[in-house]
PyMOL Python script that loads the backbone (N, CA, C, O; Angstrom):
from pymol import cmd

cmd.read_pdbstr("""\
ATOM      1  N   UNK A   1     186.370-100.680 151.058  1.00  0.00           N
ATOM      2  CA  UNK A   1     187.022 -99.862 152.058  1.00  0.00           C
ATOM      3  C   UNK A   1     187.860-100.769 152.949  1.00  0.00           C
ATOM      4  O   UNK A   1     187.527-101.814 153.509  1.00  0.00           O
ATOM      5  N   UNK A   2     188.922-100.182 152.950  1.00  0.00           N
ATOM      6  CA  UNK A   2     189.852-100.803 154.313  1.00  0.00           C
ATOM      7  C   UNK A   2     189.997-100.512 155.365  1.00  0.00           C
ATOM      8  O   UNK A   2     190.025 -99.283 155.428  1.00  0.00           O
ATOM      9  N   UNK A   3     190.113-100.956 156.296  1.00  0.00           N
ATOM     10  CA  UNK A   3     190.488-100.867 157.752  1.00  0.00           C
ATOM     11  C   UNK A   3     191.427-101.563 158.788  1.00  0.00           C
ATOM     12  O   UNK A   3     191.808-102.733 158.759  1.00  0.00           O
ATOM     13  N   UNK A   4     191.798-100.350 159.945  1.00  0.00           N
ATOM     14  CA  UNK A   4     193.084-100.746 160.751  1.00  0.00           C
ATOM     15  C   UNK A   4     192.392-100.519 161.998  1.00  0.00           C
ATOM     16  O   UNK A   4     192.055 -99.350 162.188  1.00  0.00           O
ATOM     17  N   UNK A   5     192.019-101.604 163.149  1.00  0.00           N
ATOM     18  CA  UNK A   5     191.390-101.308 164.710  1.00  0.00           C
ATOM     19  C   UNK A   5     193.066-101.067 164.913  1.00  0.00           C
ATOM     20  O   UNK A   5     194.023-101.789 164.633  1.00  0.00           O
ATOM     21  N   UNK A   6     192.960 -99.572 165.596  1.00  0.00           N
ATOM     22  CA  UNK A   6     193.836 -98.655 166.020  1.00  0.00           C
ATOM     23  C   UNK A   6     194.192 -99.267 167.449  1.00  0.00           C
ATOM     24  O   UNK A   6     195.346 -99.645 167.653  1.00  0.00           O
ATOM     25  N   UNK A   7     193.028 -99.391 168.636  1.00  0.00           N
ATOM     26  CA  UNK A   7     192.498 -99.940 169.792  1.00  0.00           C
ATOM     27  C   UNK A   7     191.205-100.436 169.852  1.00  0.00           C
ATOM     28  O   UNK A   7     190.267 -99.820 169.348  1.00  0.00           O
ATOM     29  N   UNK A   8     191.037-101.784 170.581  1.00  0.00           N
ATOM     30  CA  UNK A   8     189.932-101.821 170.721  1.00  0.00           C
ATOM     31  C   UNK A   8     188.962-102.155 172.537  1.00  0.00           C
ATOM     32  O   UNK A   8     188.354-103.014 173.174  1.00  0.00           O
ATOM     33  N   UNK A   9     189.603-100.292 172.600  1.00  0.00           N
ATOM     34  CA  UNK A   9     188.783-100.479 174.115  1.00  0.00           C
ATOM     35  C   UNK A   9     189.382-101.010 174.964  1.00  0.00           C
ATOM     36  O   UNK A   9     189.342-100.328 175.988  1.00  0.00           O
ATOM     37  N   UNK A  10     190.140-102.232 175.120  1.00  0.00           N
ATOM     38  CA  UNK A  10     191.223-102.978 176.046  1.00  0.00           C
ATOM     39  C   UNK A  10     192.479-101.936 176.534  1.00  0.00           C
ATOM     40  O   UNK A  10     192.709-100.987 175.785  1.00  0.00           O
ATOM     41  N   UNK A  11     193.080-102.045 177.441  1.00  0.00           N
ATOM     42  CA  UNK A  11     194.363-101.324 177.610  1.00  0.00           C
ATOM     43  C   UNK A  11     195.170-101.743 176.571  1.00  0.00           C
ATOM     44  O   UNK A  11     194.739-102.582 175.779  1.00  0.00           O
ATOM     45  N   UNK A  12     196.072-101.366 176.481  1.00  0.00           N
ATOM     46  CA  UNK A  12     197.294-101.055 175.761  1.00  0.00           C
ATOM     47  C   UNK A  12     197.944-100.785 176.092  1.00  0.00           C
ATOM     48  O   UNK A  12     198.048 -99.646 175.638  1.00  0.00           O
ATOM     49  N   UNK A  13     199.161-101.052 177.070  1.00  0.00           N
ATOM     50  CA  UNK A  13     200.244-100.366 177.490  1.00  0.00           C
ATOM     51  C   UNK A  13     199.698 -99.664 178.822  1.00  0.00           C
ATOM     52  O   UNK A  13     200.558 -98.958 179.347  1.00  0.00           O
ATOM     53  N   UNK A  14     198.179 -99.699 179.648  1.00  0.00           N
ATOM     54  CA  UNK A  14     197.959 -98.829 180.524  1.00  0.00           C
ATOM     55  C   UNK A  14     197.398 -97.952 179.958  1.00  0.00           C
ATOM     56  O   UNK A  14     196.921 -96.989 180.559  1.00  0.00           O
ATOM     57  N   UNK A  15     197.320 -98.163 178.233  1.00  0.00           N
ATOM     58  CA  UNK A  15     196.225 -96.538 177.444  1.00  0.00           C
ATOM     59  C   UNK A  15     194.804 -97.094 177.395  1.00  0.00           C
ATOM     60  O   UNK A  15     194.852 -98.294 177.126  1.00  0.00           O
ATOM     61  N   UNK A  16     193.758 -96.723 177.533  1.00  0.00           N
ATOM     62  CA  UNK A  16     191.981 -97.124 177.662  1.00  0.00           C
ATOM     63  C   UNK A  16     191.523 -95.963 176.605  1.00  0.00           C
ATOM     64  O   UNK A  16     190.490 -96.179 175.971  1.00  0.00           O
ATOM     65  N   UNK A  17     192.122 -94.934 176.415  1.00  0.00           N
ATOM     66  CA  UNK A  17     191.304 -94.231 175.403  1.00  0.00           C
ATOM     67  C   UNK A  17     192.078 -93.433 174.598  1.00  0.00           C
ATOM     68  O   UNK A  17     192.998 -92.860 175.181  1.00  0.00           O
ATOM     69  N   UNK A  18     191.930 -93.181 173.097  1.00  0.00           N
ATOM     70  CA  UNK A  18     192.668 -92.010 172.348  1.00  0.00           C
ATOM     71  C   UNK A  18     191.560 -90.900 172.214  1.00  0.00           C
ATOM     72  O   UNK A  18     190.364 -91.156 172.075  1.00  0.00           O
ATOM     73  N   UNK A  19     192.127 -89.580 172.276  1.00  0.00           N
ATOM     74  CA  UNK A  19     190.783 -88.790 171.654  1.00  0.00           C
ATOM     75  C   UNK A  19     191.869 -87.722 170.887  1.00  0.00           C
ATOM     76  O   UNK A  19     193.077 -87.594 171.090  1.00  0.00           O
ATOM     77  N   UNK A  20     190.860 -86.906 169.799  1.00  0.00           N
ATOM     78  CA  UNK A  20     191.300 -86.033 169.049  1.00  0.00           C
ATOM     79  C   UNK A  20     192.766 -86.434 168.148  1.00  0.00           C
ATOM     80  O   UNK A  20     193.933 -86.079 168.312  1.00  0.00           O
ATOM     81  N   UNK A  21     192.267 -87.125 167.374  1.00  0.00           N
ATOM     82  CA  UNK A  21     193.081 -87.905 166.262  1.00  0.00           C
ATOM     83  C   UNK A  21     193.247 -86.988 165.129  1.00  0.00           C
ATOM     84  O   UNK A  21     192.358 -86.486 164.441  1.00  0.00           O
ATOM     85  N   UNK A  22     194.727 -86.820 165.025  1.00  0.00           N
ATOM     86  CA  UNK A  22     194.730 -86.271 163.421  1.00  0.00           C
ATOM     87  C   UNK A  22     196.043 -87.180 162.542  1.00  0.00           C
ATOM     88  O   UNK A  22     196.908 -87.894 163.049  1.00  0.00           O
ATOM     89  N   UNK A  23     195.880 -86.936 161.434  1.00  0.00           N
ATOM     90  CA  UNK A  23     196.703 -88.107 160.620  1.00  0.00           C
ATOM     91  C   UNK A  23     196.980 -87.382 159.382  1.00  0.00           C
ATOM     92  O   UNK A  23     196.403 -86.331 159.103  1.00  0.00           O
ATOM     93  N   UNK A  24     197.884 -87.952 158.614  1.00  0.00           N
ATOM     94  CA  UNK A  24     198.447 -87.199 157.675  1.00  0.00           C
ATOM     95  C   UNK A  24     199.214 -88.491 156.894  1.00  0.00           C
ATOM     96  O   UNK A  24     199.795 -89.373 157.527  1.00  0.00           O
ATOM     97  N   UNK A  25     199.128 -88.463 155.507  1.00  0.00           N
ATOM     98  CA  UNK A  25     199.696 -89.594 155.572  1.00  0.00           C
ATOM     99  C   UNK A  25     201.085 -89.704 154.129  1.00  0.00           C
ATOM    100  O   UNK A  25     200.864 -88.937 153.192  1.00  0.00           O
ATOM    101  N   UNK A  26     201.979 -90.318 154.044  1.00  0.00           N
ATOM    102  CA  UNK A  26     203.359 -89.651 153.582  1.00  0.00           C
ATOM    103  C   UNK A  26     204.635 -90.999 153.034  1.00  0.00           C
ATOM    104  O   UNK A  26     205.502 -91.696 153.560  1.00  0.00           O
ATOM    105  N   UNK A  27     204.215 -90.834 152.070  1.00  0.00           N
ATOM    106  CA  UNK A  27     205.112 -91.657 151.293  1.00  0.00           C
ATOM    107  C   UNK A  27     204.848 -93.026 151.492  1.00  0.00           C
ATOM    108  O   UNK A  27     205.806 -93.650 151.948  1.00  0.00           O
ATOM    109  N   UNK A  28     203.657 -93.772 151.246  1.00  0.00           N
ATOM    110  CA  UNK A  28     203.064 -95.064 151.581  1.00  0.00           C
ATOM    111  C   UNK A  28     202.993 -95.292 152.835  1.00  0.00           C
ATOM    112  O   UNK A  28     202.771 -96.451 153.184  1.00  0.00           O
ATOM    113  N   UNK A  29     203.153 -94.307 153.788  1.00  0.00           N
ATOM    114  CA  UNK A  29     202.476 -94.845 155.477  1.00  0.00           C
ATOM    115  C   UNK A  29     201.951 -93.442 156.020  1.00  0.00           C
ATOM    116  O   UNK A  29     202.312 -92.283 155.817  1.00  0.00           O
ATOM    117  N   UNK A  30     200.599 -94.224 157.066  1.00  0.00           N
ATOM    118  CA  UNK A  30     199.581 -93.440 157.764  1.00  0.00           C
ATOM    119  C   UNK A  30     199.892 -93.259 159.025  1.00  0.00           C
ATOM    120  O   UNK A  30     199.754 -94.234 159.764  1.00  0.00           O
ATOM    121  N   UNK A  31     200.382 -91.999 159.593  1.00  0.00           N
ATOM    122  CA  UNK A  31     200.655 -91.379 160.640  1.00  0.00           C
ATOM    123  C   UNK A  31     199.426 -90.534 161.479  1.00  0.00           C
ATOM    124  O   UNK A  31     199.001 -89.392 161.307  1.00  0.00           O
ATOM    125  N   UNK A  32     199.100 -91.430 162.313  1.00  0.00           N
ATOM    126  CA  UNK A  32     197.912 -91.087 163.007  1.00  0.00           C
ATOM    127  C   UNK A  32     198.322 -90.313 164.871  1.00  0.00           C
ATOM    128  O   UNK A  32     198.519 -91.057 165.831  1.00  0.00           O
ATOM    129  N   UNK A  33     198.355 -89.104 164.953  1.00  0.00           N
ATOM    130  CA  UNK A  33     198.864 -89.231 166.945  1.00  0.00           C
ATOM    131  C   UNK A  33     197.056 -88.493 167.572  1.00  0.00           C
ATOM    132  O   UNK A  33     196.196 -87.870 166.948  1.00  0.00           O
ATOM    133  N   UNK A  34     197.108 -88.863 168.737  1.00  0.00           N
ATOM    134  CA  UNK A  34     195.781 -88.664 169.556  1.00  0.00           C
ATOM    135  C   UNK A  34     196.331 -88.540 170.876  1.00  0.00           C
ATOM    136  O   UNK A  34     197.408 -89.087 171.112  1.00  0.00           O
ATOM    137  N   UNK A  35     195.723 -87.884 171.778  1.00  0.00           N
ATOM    138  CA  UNK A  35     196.394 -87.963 173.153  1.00  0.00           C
ATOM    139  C   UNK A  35     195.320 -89.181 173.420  1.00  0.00           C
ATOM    140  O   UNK A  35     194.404 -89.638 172.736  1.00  0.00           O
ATOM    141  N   UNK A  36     195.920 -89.550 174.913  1.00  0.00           N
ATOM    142  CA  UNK A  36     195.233 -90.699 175.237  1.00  0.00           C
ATOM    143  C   UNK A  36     195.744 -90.486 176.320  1.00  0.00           C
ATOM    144  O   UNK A  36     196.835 -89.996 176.612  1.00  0.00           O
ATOM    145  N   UNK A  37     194.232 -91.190 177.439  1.00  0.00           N
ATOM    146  CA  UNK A  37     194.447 -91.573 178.504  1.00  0.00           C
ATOM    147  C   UNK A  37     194.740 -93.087 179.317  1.00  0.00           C
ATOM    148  O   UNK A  37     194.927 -94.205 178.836  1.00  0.00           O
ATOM    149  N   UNK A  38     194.715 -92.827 180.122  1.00  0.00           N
ATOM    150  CA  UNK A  38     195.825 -94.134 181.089  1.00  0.00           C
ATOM    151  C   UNK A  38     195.246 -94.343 182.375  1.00  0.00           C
ATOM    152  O   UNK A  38     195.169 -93.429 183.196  1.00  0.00           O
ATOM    153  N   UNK A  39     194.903 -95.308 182.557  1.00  0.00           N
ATOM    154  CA  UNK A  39     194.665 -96.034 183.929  1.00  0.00           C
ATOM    155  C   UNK A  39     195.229 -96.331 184.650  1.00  0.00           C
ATOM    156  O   UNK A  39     194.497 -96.768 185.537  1.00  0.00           O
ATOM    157  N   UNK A  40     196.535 -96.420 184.992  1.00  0.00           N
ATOM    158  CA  UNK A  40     197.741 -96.374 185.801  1.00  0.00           C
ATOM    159  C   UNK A  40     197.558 -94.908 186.705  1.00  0.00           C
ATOM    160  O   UNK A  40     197.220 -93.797 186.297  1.00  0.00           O
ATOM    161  N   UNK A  41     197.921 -95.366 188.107  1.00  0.00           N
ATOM    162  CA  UNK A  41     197.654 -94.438 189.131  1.00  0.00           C
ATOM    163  C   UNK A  41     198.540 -93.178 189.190  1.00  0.00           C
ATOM    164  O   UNK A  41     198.295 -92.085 189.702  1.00  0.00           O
ATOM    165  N   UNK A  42     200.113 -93.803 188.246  1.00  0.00           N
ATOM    166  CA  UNK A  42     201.057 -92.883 188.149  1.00  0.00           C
ATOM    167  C   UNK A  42     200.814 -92.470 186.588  1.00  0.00           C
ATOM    168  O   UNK A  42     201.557 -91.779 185.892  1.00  0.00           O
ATOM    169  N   UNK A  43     199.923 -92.908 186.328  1.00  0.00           N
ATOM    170  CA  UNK A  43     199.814 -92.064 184.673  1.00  0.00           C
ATOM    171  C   UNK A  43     198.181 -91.031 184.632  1.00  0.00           C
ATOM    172  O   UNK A  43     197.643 -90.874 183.535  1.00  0.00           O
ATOM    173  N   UNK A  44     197.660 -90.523 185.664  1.00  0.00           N
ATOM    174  CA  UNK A  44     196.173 -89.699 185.389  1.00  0.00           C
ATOM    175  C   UNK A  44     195.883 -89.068 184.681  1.00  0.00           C
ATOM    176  O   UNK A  44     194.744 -88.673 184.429  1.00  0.00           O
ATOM    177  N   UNK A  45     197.287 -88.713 183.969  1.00  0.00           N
ATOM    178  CA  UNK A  45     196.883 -87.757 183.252  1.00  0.00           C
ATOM    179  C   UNK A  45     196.898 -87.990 181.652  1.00  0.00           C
ATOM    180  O   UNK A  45     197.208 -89.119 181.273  1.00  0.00           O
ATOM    181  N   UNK A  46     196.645 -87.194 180.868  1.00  0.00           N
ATOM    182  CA  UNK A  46     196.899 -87.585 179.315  1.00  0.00           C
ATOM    183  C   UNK A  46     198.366 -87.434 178.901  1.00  0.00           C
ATOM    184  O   UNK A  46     199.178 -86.732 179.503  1.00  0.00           O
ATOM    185  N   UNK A  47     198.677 -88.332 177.562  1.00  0.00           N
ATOM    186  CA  UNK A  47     199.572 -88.145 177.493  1.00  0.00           C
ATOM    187  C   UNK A  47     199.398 -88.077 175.705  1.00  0.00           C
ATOM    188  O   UNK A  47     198.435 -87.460 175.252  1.00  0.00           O
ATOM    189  N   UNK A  48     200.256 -88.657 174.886  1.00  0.00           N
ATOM    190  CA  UNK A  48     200.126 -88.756 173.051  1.00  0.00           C
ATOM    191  C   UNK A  48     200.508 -90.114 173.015  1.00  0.00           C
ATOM    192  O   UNK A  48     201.000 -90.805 173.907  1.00  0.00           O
ATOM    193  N   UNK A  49     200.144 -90.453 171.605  1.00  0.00           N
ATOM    194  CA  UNK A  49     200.467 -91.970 171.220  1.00  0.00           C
ATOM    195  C   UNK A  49     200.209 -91.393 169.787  1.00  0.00           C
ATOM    196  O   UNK A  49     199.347 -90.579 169.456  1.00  0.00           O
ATOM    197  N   UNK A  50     201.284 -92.089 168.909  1.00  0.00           N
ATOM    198  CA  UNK A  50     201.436 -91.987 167.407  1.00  0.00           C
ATOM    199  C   UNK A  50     201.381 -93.470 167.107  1.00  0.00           C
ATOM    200  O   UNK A  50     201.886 -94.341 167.815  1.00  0.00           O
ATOM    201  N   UNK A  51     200.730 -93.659 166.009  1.00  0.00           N
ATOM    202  CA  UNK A  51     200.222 -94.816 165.132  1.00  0.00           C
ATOM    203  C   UNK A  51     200.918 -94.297 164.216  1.00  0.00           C
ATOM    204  O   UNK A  51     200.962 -93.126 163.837  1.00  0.00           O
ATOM    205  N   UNK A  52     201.906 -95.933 163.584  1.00  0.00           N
ATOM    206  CA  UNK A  52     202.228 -95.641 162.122  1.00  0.00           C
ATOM    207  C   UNK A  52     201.817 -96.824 161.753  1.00  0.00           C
ATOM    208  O   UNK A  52     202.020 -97.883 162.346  1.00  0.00           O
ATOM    209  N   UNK A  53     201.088 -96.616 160.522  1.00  0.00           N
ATOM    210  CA  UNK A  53     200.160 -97.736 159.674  1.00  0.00           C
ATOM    211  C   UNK A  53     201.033 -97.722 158.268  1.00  0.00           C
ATOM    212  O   UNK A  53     201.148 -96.614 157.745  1.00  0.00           O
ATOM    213  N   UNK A  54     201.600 -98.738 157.670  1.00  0.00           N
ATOM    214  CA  UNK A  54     202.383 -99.496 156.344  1.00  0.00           C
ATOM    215  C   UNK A  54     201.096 -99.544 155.362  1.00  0.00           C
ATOM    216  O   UNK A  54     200.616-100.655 155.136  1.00  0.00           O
ATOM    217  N   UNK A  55     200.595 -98.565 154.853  1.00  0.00           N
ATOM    218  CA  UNK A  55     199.225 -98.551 154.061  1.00  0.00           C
ATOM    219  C   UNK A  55     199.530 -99.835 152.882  1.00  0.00           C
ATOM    220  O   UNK A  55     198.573-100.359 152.313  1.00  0.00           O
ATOM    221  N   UNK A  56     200.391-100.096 152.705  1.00  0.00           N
ATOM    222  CA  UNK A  56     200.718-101.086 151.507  1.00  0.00           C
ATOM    223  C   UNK A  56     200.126-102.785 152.475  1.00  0.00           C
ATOM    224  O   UNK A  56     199.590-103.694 151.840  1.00  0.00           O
ATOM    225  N   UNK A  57     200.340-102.867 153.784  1.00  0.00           N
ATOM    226  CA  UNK A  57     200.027-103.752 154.795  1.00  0.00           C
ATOM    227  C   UNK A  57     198.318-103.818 154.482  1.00  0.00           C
ATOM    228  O   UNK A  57     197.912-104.976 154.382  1.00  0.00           O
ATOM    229  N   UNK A  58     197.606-103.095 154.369  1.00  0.00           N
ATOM    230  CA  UNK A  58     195.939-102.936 154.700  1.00  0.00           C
ATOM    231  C   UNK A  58     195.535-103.471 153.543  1.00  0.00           C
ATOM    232  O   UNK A  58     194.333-103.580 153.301  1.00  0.00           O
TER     233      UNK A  58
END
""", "prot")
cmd.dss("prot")
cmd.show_as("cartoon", "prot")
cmd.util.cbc("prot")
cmd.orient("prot")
């Protein structure tokens, strides 16, 4: 089995969490979006983040 750490827990850009992930994946790459939240005082709220994974890369 292969694997891609998407996040690991650290910020990212001000993102700390993804939830409710769906993915689909399309002509040799994995398209993953999740909303995610943000620790930034001007970001409280959720927002989306799309992952594109090069499955030929893994």
């Amino acid at each position: 089995m292969k694997e891609k750490l998407l996040i690991d827990g650290e910020a990212t850009q001000d993102m700390i969490m993804c939830h409710y992930p769906a993915a689909i994946e399309f002509d040799g790459m994995l398209y993953v979006i999740a909303t995610a939240s943000y620790k930034r005082e001007d970001l409280k709220s959720r927002g989306a983040v799309l992952f594109t994974i090069d499955l030929k890369n893994l």
